[in-house]
C-alpha positions in Angstrom: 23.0 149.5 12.1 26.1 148.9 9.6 27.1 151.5 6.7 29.4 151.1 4.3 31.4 152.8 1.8 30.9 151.4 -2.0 31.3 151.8 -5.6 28.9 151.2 -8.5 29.8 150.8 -11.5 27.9 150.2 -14.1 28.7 149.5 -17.9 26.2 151.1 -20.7 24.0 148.2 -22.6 26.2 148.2 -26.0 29.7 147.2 -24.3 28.0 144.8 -21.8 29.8 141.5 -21.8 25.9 139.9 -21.3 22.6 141.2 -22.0 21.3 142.6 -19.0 24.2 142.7 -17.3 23.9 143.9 -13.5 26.3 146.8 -12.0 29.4 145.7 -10.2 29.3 147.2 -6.5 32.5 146.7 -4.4 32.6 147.7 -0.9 35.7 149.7 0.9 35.1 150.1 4.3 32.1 148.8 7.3 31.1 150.2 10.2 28.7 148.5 12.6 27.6 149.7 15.7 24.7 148.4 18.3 22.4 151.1 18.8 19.5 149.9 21.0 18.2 152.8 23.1 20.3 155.1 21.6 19.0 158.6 20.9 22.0 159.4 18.5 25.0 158.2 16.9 28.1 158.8 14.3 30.7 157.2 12.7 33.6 157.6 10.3 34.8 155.6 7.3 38.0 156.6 6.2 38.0 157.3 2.0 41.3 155.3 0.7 43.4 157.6 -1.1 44.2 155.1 -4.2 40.4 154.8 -5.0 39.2 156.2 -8.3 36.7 159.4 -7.8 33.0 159.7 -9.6 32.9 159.5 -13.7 31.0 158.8 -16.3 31.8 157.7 -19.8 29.8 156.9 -23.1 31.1 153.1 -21.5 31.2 153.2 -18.3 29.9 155.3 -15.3 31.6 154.6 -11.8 29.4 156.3 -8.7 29.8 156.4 -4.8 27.2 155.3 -2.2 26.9 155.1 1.7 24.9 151.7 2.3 23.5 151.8 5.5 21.6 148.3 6.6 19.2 148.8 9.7 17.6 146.0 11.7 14.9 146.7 14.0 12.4 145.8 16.5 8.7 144.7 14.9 7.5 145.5 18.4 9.2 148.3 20.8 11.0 147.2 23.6 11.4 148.3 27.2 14.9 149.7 28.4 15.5 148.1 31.6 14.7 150.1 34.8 17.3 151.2 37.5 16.0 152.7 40.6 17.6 155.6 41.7 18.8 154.6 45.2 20.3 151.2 44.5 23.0 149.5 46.0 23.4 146.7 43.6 24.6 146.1 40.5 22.2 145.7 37.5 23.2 143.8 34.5 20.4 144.1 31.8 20.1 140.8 29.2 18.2 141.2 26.2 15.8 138.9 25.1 16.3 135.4 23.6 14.5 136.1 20.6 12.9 139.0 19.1 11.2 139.7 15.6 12.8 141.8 13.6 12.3 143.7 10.5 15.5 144.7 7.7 15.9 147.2 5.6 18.5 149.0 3.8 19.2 152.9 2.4 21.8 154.0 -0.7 22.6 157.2 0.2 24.8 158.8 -3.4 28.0 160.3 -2.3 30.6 162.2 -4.0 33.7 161.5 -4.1 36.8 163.8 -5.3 40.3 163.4 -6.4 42.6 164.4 -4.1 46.7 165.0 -3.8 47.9 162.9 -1.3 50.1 165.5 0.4 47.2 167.6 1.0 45.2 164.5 2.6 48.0 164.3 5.1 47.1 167.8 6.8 43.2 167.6 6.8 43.7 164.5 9.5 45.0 168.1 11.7 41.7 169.7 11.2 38.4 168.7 13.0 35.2 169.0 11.8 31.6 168.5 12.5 29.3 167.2 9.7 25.7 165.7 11.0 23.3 163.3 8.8 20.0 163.2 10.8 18.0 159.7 9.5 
């Protein structure tokens, strides 16, 4: 899977430059991981500290997103097997080809101003926050 950190913004019909114009999304940060045969996983995209939090205007609104892309499987696959007692090494190779299916999620996010100087301490603290997809 990849997710990514990115902003929307998107300018009200009577200031549009062109009729119909589409928002403007910009992204800030990727993660991709592999996660075949994996129960669980996290990760952690850092917010940049000169990024402009969540508004919204008569002109313009500006909102915040995760974007997570997924790609999987159209048929499940087999995780190798290891006997229990064995002496040699195993390396497992995935398959040539495989059909696969994509799709993605917008998640909304908020994001909130922040002083710098305060930013600096919460890197001490640590912290558990779960999303279960």
């Amino acid at each position: 899977y990849s997710v990514s950190l990115q902003s929307e913004e998107e300018i009200q019909q009577p200031y549009q430059r062109r009729p119909g114009q589409a928002a403007s999304v910009t992204g800030h940060g990727r993660h991709v991981e592999p996660c075949l045969h994996t129960a669980s996983s996290h990760f952690s995209l850092p917010v940049p500290l000169n990024i402009t939090p969540a508004f919204s205007t008569d002109i313009v609104t500006l909102r915040w997103r995760l974007h997570f892309e997924f790609v999987t499987a159209r048929e499940p696959m087999e995780p190798p097997t290891v006997t229990q007692n064995q002496s040699e090494v195993t390396v497992w190779t995935g398959a040539e080809n495989v059909d696969v299916d994509t799709f993605s999620w917008d998640l909304p996010i908020k994001v909130l101003p922040t002083n710098p100087a305060l930013a600096s301490y919460m890197s001490q603290f640590t912290g558990t926050n779960c999303i279960t997809i």
